[in-house]
Structures are given as C-alpha cells and as structure tokens.
N, C-alpha and C positions, 0 to 999 in steps of 0.2 A: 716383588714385581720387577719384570726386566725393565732397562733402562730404553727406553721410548728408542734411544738411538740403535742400542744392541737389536732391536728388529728390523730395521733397516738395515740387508745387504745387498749387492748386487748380485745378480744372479752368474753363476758360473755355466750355466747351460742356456743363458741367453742368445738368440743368433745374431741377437742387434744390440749394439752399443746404445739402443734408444729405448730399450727393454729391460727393466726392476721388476726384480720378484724380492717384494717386502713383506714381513707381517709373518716372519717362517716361511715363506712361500705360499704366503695363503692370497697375496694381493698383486695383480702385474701391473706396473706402470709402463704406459706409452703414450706415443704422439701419433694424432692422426695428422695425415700428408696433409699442408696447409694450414695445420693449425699451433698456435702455439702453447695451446694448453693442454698437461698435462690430463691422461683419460685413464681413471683406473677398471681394473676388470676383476674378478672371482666369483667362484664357484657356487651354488647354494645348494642348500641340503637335498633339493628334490634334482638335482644334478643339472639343473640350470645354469649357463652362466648370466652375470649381470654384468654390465656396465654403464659407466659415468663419467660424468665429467670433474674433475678436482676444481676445478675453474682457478687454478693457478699456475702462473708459467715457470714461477721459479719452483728446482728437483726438491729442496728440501721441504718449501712448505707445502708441496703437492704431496709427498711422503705422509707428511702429518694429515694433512686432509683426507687423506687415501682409508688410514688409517682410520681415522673417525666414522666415514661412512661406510665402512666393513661392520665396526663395532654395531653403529647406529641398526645397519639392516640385519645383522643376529638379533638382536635384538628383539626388532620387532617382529621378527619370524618366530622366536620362542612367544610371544605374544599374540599369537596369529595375526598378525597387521602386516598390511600390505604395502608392499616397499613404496608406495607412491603415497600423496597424498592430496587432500582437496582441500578445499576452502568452504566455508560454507555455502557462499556462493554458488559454486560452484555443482554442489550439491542441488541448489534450491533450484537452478537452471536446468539441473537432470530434471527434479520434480515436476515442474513446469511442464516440462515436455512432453513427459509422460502424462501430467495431466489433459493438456491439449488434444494428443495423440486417443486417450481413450473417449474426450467429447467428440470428436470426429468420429469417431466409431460408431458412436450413439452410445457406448457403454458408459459413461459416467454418471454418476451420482450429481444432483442440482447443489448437493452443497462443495464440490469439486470446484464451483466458480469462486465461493467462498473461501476454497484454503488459498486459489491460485490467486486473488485479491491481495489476501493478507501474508502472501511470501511477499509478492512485489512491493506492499504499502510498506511492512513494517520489518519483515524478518531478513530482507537482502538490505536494505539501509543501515539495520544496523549490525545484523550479525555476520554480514558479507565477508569481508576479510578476517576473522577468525577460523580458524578448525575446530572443528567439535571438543577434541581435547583441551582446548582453550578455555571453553567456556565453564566457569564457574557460577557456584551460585547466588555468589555478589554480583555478578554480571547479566545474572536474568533476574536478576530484581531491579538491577538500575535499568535495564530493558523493560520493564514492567510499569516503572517510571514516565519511563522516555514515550513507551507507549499511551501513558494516557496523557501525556500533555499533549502528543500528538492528536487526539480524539477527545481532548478539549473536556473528557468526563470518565468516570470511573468504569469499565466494560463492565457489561452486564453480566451471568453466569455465564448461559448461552454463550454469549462474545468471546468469550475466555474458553470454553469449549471446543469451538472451534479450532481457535487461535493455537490452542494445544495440540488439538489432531494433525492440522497442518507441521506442526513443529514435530512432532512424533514422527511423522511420514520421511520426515528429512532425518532423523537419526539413525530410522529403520534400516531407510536407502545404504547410510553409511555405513550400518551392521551388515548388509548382507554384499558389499564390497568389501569388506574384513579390513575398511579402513579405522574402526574400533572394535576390537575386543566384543566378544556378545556379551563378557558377563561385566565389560565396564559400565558404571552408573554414570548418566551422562545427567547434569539438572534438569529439571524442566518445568514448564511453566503451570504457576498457579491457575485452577479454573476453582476456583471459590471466587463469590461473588454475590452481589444482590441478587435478587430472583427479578424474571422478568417482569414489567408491570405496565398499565397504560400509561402512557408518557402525557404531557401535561400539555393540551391544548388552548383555541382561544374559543369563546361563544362568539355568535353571530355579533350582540349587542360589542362586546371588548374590540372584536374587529373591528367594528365602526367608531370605534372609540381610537381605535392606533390609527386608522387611518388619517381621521379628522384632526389628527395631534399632530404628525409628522408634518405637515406644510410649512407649520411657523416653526415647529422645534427646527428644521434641519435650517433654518434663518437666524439661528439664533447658536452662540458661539464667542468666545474669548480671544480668535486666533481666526485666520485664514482659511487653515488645514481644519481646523476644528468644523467650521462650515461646510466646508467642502468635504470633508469624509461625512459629514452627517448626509447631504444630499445623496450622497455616494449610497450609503446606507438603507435611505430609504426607498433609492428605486431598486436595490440587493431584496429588502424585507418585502415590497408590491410583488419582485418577479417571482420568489417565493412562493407567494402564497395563491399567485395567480396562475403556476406551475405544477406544482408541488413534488418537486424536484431536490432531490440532495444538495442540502449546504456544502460546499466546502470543495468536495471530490468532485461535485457533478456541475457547480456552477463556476465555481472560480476559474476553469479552464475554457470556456465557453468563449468562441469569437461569431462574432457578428454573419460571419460565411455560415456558422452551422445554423442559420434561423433562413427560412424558405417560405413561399405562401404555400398555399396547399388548397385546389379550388376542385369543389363538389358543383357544379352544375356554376351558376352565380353566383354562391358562397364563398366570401374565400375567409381562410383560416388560417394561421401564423405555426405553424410546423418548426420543431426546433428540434435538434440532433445531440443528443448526450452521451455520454461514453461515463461510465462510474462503476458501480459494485458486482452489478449484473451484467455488465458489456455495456453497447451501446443501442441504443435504440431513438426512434423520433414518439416525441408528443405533440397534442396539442393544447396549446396553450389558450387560455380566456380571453375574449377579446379585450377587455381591461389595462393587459399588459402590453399593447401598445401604445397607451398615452402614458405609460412610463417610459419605456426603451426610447421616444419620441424625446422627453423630458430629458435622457439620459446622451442623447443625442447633440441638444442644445449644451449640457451643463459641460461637456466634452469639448464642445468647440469643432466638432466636427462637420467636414463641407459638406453635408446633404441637408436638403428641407427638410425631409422628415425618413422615417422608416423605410417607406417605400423606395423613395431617388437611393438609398444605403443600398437595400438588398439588389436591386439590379447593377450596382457596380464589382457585388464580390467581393467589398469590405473586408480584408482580413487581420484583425487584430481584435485583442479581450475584451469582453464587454464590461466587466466590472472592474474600471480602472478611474485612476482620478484624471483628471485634466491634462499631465503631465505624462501621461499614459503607464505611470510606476501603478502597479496594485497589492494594497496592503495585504498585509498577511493574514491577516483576520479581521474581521464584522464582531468578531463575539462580543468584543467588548463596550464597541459602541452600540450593539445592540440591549447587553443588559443596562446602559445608563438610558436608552431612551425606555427599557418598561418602566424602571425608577421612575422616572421622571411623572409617566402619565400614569399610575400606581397598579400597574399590570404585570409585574414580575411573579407574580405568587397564584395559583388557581387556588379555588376553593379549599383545596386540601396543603397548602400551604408548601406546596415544590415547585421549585425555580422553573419558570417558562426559557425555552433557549430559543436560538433561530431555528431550530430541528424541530419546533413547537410548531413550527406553522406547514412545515410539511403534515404534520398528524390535523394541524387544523383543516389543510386543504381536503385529507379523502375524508375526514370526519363530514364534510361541506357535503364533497364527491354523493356519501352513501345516501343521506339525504335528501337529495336532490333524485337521487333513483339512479345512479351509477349503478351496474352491477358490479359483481368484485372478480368479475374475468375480466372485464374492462379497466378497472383501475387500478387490477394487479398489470397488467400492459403497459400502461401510462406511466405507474410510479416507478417503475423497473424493480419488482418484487413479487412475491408467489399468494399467490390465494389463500395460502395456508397459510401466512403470514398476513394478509388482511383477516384475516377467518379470528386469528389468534387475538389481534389488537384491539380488532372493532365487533367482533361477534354480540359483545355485550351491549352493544349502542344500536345496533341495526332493528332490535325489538321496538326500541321507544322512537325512533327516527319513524317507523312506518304504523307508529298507535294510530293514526287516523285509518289507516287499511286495515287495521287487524281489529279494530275496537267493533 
C-alpha cells in the first residue's frame, strides 16, 4: 500500500496556489473566501460532484481528513448508502410527520395515534441520538428494560405489537432513503408477551373499604414526608377513580387551569381537560371529586377558600404536587403499601391490583350504572372496541335485572 504521504501532491495544473489535487487526483482541496477551513471536493460514480467540509485549518491534517471521507463515501456508495446520514431521531421526526400529515387528511389508521405516542414516549428518549447502524441487539434489549421500568409493568403482547410496528416504520423510512442497505439486518423489538386479559379491579364493597381506610392511614407515618406523600396519595387515588383517567401520562401533568365548570341549565359540573394516549380531550368528572381537590387545596397551602375562588383566578401550576410544590415521581409505591396495609392488593384471582386498577374500577362502575360504551369510550379517551374487548364479558351480569 502507498505511503499515506506519497498520495499527497500538489497539483501541477492548479490555477491557484490555494488548490491540491490529492489522493492521485482523485481529491481537490480548497478554501472558500472567508473561511479558514479547508473544503474537499470529488467526483462520484454517477458523475456528481460532492463536497465538504475537512473542518480543519491546518493543509496537512485537512489532507488526511480529505482522505478519509473520499474513502468513507466509496464506500458506502458500493453499499448503496447514502452519503448523508441521520439519527434516529431524526428519522422518528420524519415519521411523526408524516403521521400527522395523513390524520389531517383523514387517511389514517386509529392505531397511527398509537405508534406516534410510543416514538414520543419511549423510542426518541431513548434511541434518539443513535443511527440505526448503531443499534445492537444488546441495545434493544436494555431498551426493552428501560421500557418496562418506564410502564411500571411488563407490555402486554398487544403493547409489544404495536411498539414494533412503530419501530418497523422508522427502519422502513431509513431503507427507502438508502440510509441502510435493504438487505442489512437491523435488531428489532421483541413482541412476545402475555396475552391480553381483564386487568384486576375493585368491587363496590373493597371501594368502600379503601375509601373508609385512607382518612387515618394517610395520618399515620414515621416521618413528615411520609404523611404528607400519603395525603398526597390519597386525593391522587379519590381523583382516579372519580375520573377514570390515566395514571401517570394523563394525571401527573395536570394544572389546576385545565379544570373548568361546565353548566347545563343550573347544573353545574367540574370539566377537566387531559392530553395523554389518545390526544387531548375534556371529561367530566363525579361530583365527589370536589371535596377532594378542595381537601387538596388546604393540604397545599394554597390562598383560595375552596375550588371555586381557585378556578376563577386561572391558577396555573400541578395539581398533584406536595406542599413544596416538587412532585414525586411516582404514587406506585405508596399506593401498593396502602392495599397491603387494608388487605386489598390481591383480587379474587390472586394478581396484584395497581393504581391502573381503579381506572378499570371506574368504567366497570360506568357500565353498571347504564353508561353506554359510546359514551365512556369519549370520557376515558379510548375506542369502543377496546371497551367491547375488556368489559364485554361483564356488561351481561351488570344488566341481569333487565335481561332475567
């Protein structure tokens, strides 16, 4: 092999002393006016030229650099890859877009809200600054990790299905930019998983039972903090279930501005404004859950009487915050020591109730009661077809007095 320097010469039919032809003449170096960094330029196969920048000012290591990204881009031209490159990111931002671009249209598919969820939640966090080529299969399994600690639980199959189509879509993208290879193997995510199942609710009786518990449990405590995240707690668990609203994504972001009356004749009704899985949408909430937020008002320290003097000022900061107005990272855990405690962690069939428990308690309530399931697919911010799927089996014995 020639010696790195023996290819570097300067050019004899140069017109400018500021002009190298290195690399055999395969490579021109120059300066653009103003700048001082060397710019290489050469030819490619489809009779293109390209150039760049060396991004160095001194002639010998701009030679070397020069050098290397000639190499680099044959390279991946015999590979069919395209001299640029992205990020995943970057990628996932295209997807995005195009997602967007076809719900405006009205052409897109309902599960499309689904993948554009799970690029934002989970796949730009963590696989954002990577290229596709980067990613390994040691890296989508610590991703697979990272993912369920972030969802607090193992994904469903479903969940995992999803989560892959989305991922799929953004490799696609990158194949049909020839920013990899079609016939490179890029890893990709596990969709093996539990099958789906009805998730683990409470009965009417247990409810009355956590309710009538939490008064003295959240008074009761070793430390400061300890009482006070339990208070915390328990008007987090009442808004829940008086809601029936998403843990975590759809409450913990929640300020006082996004809660409104909402008046039917002389009725009036407490209207709250959520942004989560499905977009955003208003519910309404139980009248019940105002002698919480009230409760929550006080434990806050906050200058209003009650609810009402709050919402007419436009109050704007988190509802579910301690005293101090910092708000923890998660309820989970204080929520599984208070089922412990009043011996309600376990349903009959012996699987862990979570705080997600009390959203499936509240449409369980919902159907009951005579909610239809066009109305409380609206409410919960989910599809019919997904009430159809969870409750279908319940909605016969719920209405045995009608149908007996």
């Amino acid at each position: 092999m020639q010696n790195l320097n023996q290819l570097f010469f300067k050019s004899s039919t140069s017109q400018s002393a500021d002009v190298f032809a290195i690399h055999g003449g395969l490579v021109s170096l120059f300066k653009r006016s103003g700048s001082n960094q060397w710019q290489c330029r050469f030819k490619l196969p489809n009779g293109q030229w390209h150039s760049t920048s060396t991004y160095q000012a001194d002639l010998e290591l701009s030679k070397q650099s020069a050098v290397a990204i000639y190499e680099r881009s044959m390279t991946k031209i015999a590979q069919e890859l395209s001299l640029k490159s992205k990020t995943f990111k970057q990628l996932a931002v295209e997807e995005l877009e195009s997602l967007t671009t076809v719900a405006k249209e009205g052409k897109g598919k309902s599960v499309y809200r689904d993948y554009s969820f799970v690029i934002n939640k989970y796949f730009i966090p963590f696989f954002g600054a990577y290229q596709l080529t980067q990613i390994t299969t040691q890296l989508v399994q610590e991703f697979e990790s990272w993912r369920d600690s972030q969802m607090g639980r193992h994904p469903m199959a479903s969940t995992k299905r999803t989560h892959s189509a989305a991922y799929n879509r953004i490799v696609e993208r990158a194949r049909n930019q020839a920013l990899i290879p079609k016939d490179l193997s890029i890893p990709l995510l596990d969709i093996q998983g539990a099958p789906g199942e009805a998730r683990p609710a409470f009965s009417e009786s247990e409810i009355a039972t956590l309710l009538a518990f939490m008064p003295n449990w959240e008074q009761t405590g070793h430390r400061g903090r300890t009482r006070s995240i339990r208070r915390l707690c328990r008007s987090y668990v009442e808004f829940l279930l008086f809601t029936g609203v998403r843990t975590g994504t759809e409450t913990m972001p929640l300020r006082w501005k996004h809660l409104q009356w909402h008046y039917i004749g002389s009725q009036r009704y407490l209207k709250i404004w959520v942004s989560g899985k499905t977009g955003p949408r208003y519910l309404i909430a139980k009248h019940a859950v105002i002698e919480t937020l009230n409760r929550l008002i006080a434990f806050q320290g906050l200058p209003f009487e009650d609810l009402a003097q709050l919402l007419e000022s436009g109050y704007n900061r988190k509802i579910f915050v301690m005293e101090d107005g910092t708000q923890p990272y998660s309820l989970n855990g204080t929520f599984e020591r208070l089922l412990k405690e009043c011996n309600l962690l376990k349903d009959v069939a012996g699987r862990n109730r979570s705080l997600y428990s009390l959203r499936h308690t509240y449409a369980t309530f919902a159907l009951a009661e005579g909610v239809d399931i066009h109305t409380l697919a609206r409410q919960m911010g989910t599809s019919t077809l997904m009430i159809e799927r969870h409750y279908s089996k319940l909605t016969p014995m719920m209405a045995a007095a009608k149908l007996a």
